[in-house]
C-alpha positions as CSV (number, residue, x, y, z in Angstrom):
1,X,6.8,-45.8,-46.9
2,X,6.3,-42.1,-46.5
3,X,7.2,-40.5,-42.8
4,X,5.0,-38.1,-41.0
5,X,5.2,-34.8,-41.4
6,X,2.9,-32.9,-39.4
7,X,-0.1,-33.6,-36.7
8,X,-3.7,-35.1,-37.8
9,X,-6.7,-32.7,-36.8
10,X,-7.6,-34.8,-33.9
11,X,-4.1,-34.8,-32.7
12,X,-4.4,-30.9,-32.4
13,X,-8.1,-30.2,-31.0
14,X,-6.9,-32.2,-28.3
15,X,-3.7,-30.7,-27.4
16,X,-5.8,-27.2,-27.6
17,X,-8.4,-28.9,-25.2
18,X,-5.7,-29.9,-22.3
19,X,-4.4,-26.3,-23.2
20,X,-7.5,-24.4,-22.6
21,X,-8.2,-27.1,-19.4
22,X,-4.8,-25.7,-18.0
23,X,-5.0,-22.6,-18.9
24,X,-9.1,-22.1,-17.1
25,X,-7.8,-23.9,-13.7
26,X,-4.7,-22.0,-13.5
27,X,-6.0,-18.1,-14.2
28,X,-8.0,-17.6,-11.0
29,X,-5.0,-18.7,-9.5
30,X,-2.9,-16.8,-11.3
31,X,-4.9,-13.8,-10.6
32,X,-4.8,-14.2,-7.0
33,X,-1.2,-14.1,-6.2
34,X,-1.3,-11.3,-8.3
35,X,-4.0,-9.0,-6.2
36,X,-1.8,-10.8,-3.2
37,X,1.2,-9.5,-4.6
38,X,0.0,-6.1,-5.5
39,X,-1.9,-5.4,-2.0
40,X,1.9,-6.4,-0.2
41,X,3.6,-4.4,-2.3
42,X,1.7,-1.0,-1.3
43,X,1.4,-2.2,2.6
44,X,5.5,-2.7,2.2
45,X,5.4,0.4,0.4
46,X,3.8,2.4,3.1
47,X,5.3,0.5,5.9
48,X,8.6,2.3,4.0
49,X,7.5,5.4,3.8
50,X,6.3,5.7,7.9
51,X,9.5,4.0,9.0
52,X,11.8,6.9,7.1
53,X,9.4,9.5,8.1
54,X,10.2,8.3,12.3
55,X,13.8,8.0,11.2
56,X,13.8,11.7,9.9
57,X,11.9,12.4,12.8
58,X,14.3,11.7,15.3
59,X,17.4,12.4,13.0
60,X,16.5,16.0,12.6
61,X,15.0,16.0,16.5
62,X,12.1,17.9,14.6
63,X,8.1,16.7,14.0
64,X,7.9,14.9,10.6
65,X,4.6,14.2,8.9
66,X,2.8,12.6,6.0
67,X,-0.7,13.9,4.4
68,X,-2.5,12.8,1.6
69,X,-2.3,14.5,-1.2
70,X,-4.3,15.3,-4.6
71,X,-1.4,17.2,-6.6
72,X,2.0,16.2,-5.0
73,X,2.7,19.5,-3.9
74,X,-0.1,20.1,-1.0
75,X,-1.8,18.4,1.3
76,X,-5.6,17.7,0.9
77,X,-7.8,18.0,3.9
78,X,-10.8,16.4,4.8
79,X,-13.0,14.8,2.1
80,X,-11.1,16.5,-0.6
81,X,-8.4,14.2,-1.0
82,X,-7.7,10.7,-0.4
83,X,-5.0,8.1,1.2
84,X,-4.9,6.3,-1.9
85,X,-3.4,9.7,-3.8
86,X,-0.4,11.0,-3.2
87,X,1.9,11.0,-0.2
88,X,3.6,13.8,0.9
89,X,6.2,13.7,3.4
90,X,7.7,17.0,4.7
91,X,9.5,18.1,8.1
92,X,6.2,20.0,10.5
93,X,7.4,22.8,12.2
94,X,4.3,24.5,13.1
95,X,3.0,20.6,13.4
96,X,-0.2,21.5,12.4
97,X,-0.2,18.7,9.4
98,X,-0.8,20.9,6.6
99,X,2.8,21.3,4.5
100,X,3.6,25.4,4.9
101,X,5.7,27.7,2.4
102,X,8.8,27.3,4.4
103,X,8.6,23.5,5.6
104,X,10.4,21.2,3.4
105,X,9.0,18.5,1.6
106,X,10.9,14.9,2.2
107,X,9.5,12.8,0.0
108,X,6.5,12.3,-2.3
109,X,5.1,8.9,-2.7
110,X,2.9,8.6,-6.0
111,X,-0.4,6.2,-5.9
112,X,0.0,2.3,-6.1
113,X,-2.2,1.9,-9.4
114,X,-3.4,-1.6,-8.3
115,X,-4.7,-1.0,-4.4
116,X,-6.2,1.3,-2.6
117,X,-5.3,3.1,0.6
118,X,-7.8,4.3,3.4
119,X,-7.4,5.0,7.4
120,X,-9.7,4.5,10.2
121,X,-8.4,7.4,12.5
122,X,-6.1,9.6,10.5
123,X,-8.3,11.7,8.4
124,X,-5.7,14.4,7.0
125,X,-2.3,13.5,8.3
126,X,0.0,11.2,10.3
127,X,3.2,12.6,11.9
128,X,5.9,11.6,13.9
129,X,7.4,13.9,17.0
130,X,11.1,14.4,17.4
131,X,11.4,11.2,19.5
132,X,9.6,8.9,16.8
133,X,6.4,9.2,18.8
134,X,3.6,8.7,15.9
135,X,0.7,11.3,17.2
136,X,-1.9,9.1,17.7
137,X,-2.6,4.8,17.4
138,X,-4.4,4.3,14.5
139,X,-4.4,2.3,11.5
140,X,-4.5,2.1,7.4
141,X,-5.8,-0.4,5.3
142,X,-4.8,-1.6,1.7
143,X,-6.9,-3.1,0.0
144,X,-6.6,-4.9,-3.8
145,X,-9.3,-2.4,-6.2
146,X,-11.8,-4.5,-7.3
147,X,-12.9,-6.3,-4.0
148,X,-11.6,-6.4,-0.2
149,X,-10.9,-10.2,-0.4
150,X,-7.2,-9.2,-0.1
151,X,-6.0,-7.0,1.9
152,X,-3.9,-5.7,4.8
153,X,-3.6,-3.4,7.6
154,X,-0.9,-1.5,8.5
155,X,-1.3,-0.6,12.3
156,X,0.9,2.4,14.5
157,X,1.1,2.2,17.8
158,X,3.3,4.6,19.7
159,X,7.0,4.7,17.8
160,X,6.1,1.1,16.4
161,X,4.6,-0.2,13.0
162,X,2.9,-3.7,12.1
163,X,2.1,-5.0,8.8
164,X,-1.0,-8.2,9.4
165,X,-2.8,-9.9,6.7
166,X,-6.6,-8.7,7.4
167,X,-8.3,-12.0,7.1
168,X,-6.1,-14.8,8.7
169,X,-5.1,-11.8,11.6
170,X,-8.1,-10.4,12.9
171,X,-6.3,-8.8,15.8
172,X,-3.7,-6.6,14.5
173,X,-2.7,-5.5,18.5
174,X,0.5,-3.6,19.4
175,X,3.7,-4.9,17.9
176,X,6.0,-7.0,20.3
């Protein structure tokens, strides 16, 4: 009597069907934690970035700000530039939000390549005063490119920062 050596056609059409079964429920999945995971990332990234620009801010007792930026090395005003470019972080001393010749640059923060980044009330700049005092309340939003079903907002109020899921938090208030 001969053994078996291999797998009879049937055999393999439906291992490949349980396969491709798998593989069709899983994939939305799949892709969802990875736009969840992508969209955390940049909030986490940019709730970084503010919390070392208030920590320079008070460590140098000077105004510290970030602006969007198209190049890295300026900062991009009105509808010329975009959040979701470059961030520049530099020390303000003539706190007008606009990085000057002789102000130095902290920090530059390239693009998250899977989110974007956009702000209700800072149009050019956020900064921070000398006692960690953002400028004014306001908020950003990241969002996963492709579609706003995930997303997050990343809300300042005063010297504080909160990081709320956009669609199970529908009030991202003042940080307690």
């Amino acid at each position: 009597m001969r053994g078996n050596h291999g797998y009879t056609l049937l055999e393999l059409i439906a291992t490949l069907l349980v396969a491709s079964l798998l593989m069709t429920l899983g994939l939305p999945s799949l892709t969802a934690t990875v736009r969840e995971n992508c969209v955390a990332t940049g909030a986490n990234a940019l709730l970084a970035e503010l919390v070392e620009a208030r920590a320079a801010a008070i460590g140098c007792n000077c105004s510290v700000a970030i602006c969007k930026s198209a190049d890295g090395t300026s900062c991009s005003r009105g509808a010329t530039g975009s959040w979701s470019q470059n961030l520049l972080t530099f020390i303000d001393s003539d706190h007008n939000g606009t990085l000057g010749s002789s102000e130095r640059v902290l920090a530059v923060t390239p693009p998250m390549s899977c989110s974007s980044l956009s702000s209700n009330k800072y149009l050019n700049y956020v900064s921070y005063n000398s006692e960690g005092i953002v400028n004014s309340n306001g908020s950003f939003f990241v969002v996963a490119n492709g579609g706003i079903d995930v997303s997050r907002t990343v809300a300042l109020f005063s010297s504080r920062v909160r990081v709320c899921n956009s669609h199970t938090q529908k009030n991202c208030s003042a940080p307690s």
